[in-house]
N, C-alpha and C positions, 0 to 999 in steps of 0.2 A: 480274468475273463477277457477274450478278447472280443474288441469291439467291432460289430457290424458297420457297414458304410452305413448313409444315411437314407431313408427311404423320403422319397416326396409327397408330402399331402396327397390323401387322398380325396375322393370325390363326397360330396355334401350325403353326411348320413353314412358314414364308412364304419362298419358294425366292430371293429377291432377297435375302432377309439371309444364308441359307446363302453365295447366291452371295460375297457379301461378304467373308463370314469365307473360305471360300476363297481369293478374290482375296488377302486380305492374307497370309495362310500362301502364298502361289505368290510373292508380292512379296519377302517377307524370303527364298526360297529362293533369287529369283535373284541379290540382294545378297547374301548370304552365304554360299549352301553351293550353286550350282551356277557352275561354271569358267564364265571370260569366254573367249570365242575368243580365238586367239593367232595370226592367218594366217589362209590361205584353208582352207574346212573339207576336211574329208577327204573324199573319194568313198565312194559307200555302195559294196556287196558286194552284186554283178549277180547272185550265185548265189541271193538271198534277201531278201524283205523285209525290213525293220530293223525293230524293236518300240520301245515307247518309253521301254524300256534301252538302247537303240541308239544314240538319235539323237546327233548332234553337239552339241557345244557350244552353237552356231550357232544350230540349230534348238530346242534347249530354250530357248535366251533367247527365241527369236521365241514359241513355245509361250506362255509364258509373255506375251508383249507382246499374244497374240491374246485370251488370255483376262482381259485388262486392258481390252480393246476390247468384247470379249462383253457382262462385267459390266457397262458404262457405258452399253451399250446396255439394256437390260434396266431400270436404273433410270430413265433416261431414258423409256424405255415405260410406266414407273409413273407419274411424277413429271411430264412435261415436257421440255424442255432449256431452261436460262437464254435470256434473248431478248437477243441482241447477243453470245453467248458460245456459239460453236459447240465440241463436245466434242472435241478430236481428242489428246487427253491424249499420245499416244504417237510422236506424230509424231516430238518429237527424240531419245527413245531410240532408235526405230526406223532414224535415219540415223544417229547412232553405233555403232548394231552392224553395221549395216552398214561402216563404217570399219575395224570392229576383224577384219572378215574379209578386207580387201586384204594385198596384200605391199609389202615396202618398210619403208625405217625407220619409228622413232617405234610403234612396236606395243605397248611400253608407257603411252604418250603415250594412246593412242588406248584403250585397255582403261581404263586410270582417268577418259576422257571421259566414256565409257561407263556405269560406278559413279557420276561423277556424273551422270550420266543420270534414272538406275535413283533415285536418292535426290530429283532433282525431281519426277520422276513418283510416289515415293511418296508427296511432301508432297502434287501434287496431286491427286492418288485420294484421302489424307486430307482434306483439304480441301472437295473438291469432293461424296466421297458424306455427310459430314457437312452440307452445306449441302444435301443433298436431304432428306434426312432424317436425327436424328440417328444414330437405331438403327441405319443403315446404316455409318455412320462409327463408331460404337463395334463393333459386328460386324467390321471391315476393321481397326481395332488390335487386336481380340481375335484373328484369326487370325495378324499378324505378331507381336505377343506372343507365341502361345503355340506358334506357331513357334519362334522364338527360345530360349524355355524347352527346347522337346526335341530340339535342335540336335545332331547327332552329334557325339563325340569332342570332348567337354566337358573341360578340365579340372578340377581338384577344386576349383579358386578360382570357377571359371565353373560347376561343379554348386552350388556353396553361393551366389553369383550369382541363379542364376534359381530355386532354390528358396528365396531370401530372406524368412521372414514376411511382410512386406508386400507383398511383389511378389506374391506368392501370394492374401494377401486381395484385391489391387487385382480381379487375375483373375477371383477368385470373384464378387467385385462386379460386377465386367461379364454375368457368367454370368449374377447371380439379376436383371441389367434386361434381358438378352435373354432369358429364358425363355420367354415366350411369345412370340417370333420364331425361335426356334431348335425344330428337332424336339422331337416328345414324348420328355421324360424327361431330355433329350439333354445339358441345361445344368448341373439338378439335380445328375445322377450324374458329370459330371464335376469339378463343383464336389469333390463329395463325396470323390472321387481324387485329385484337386493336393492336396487336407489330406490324405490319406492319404502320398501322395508327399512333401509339404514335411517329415510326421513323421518317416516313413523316413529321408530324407534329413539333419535336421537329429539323428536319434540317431546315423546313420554317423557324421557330423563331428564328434560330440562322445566317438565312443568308447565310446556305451551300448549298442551290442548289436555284436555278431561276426560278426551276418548279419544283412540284405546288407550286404557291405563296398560302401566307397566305389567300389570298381572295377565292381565289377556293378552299381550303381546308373548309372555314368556310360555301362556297357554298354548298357542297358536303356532308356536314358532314349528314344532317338527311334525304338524300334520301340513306347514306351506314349504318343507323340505322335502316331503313325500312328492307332494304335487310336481317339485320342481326337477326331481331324482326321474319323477316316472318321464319326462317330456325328453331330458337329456340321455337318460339313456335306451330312446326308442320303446319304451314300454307302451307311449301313447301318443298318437299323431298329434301334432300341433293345432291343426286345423279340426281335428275331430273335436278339439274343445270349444271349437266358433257354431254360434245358432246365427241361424235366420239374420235377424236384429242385427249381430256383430257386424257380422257379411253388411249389412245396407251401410251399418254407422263408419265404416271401412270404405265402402264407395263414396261415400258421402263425402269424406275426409280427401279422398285422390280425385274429384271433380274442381275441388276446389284446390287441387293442386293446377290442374289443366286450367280453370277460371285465371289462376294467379300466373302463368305460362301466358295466354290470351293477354293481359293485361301489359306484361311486360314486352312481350313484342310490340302491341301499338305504343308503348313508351319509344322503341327503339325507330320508330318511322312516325315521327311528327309530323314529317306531310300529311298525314292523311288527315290530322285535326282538321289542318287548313280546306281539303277536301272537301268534311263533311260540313263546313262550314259556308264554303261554295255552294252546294247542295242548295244545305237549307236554306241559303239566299236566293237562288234560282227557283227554288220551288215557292218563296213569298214571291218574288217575280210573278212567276204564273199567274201564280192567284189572283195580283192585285193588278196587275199591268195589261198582259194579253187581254184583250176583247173575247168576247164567249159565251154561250152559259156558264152556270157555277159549275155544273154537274160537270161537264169538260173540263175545266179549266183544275178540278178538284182530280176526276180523273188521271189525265195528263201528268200532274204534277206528282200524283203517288206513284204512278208507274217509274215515271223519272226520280224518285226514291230509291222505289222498288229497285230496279233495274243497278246502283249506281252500288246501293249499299251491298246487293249480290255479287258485282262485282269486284268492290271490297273485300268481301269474305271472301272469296275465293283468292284472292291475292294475299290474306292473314294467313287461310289455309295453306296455301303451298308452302309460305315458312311455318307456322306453325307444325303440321303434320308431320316433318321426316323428325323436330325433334321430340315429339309425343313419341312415336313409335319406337325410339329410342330410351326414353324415360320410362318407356309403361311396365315391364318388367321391375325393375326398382324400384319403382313406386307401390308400387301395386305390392310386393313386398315388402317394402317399409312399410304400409299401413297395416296390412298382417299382423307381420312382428306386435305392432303395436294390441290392434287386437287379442294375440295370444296372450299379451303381456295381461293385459285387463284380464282375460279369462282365465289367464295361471296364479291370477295374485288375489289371495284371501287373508286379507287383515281384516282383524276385527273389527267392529261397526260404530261409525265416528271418524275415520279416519279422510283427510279431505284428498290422499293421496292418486292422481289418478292419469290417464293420457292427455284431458283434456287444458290441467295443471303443468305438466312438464312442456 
């Protein structure tokens, strides 16, 4: 095949990497966790359309082979197609499954043809959207990886497995070079969950907390793959999963960035201690020296507060302000992030894991 040049990252939310990451999370499902037919499929039920909890064996491997086809088109549309190397990637799974729904002997013969099918077609969907572009080929392991990781009815060798320390950074690392190909937020906050989950995880197995036990982690694990599938690959806005509450405790969080901003500039201009220490000397002055009434003398001396400390601020302000309005973007996005992170992440109950820890 020959290889296309390289395309450049696209812009934040670019629907060909989503698709990717999809395709790869559909790829590992059909290798591993969706049944291979076994005979001719079963007849649907004339009384009622079937849903796509319904369908056949049959028809979710094909499902599954269309939208192998889809995505290749779709890059293909971006990118070109190689010259001399027509794309028909699915050609031979597609006549092995077909195989695997006659009768007659050999059905397990014809099911493991199949598996290896499905495993050449992986290498080349790896292969081949890697050579369009990279990001596309790291998006399409990233979703059979983390497939993989939230895989139902794990056992506790295979939950300690996929929440392995490194397997876990490797992830994260994919995360933080798609981020800006993958939805707003969407990479960030889940980066920020797998650490969240690999701790959980890695305190069950060691016996450091009583909750979540190992069982409900292994329970849990692929309805918080669902959640994390649906955000990555644009099925659900990031922000659509923030309430009210989030939103404030999120403001709350970036005030206190700006508090912490304010504090550090008066570190950087120790004049002005001295300043306001002038002040409040001049202002005892008033009070106790000048001749007056109280009520003047009390007067006077606030206004000459008044007056000195506004001054002040306005002179914090001018530095402060050009780099706020620089920061507030990013900020304001980091805190997000972090919010989705909280609202995308469902361990089970016990777990001390959370934003306000990390």
């Amino acid at each position: 095949m020959t290889v296309s040049a390289e395309v450049p990252g696209g812009l934040a939310g670019d629907s060909v990497a989503s698709a990717c990451f999809r395709l790869g999370w559909r790829v590992e499902e059909l290798f591993s966790q969706f049944a291979v037919p076994e005979g001719v499929p079963r007849a649907y039920d004339l009384e009622q359309l079937p849903g796509l909890s319904a369908l056949t064996s049959y028809d979710l491997q094909r499902l599954g082979l269309d939208q192998a086809d889809f995505v290749v088109s779709q890059v293909t549309a971006k990118v070109g197609i190689p010259v001399g190397a027509p794309l028909n990637l699915t050609a031979d799974a597609r006549a092995k499954l077909d195989a695997t729904a006659a009768d007659g002997d050999g059905a397990a013969s014809r099911r493991q043809s199949y598996r290896a099918a499905l495993r050449d077609l992986h290498v080349n969907l790896l292969v081949t959207l890697t050579a369009a572009n990279s990001s596309y080929g790291k998006a399409y392991g990233l979703g059979r990886a983390l497939a993989d990781t939230t895989c139902p009815d794990q056992s506790t060798d295979q939950l300690a497995a996929s929440f392995e320390p490194h397997r876990i950074g490797q992830l994260c690392a994919w995360l933080d070079e798609l981020t800006s190909l993958l939805p707003d937020h969407a990479a960030r906050a889940v980066a920020q969950s797998l650490t969240w989950w690999q701790q959980a995880v890695t305190a069950a197995l060691a016996g450091q907390a009583a909750r979540p036990s190992v069982e409900d982690l292994t329970a849990a694990v692929s309805r918080q793959g669902a959640l994390w599938r649906g955000v990555l690959d644009g099925d659900k806005l990031c922000t659509d999963l923030l309430t009210p509450p989030e939103y404030l405790r999120a403001g709350e969080r970036l005030a206190r960035h700006y508090a912490s901003l304010v504090r550090q500039t008066l570190r950087s201009m120790p004049w002005l201690l001295a300043l306001l220490l002038v002040l409040l000397a001049a202002a005892v002055l008033v009070l106790v020296v000048i001749p007056g009434p109280a009520v003047a003398r009390t007067a006077t001396a606030i206004a000459a507060v008044a007056g000195t400390l506004s001054a002040i601020w306005k002179l914090i302000r001018t530095r402060v302000a050009p780099i706020a309005v620089q920061l507030e973007k990013p900020l304001w996005g980091t805190e997000l992030n972090t919010a989705v992170a909280e609202a995308v992440t469902h361990l089970p109950s016990g777990t001390g894991a959370s934003a306000e820890e990390s």
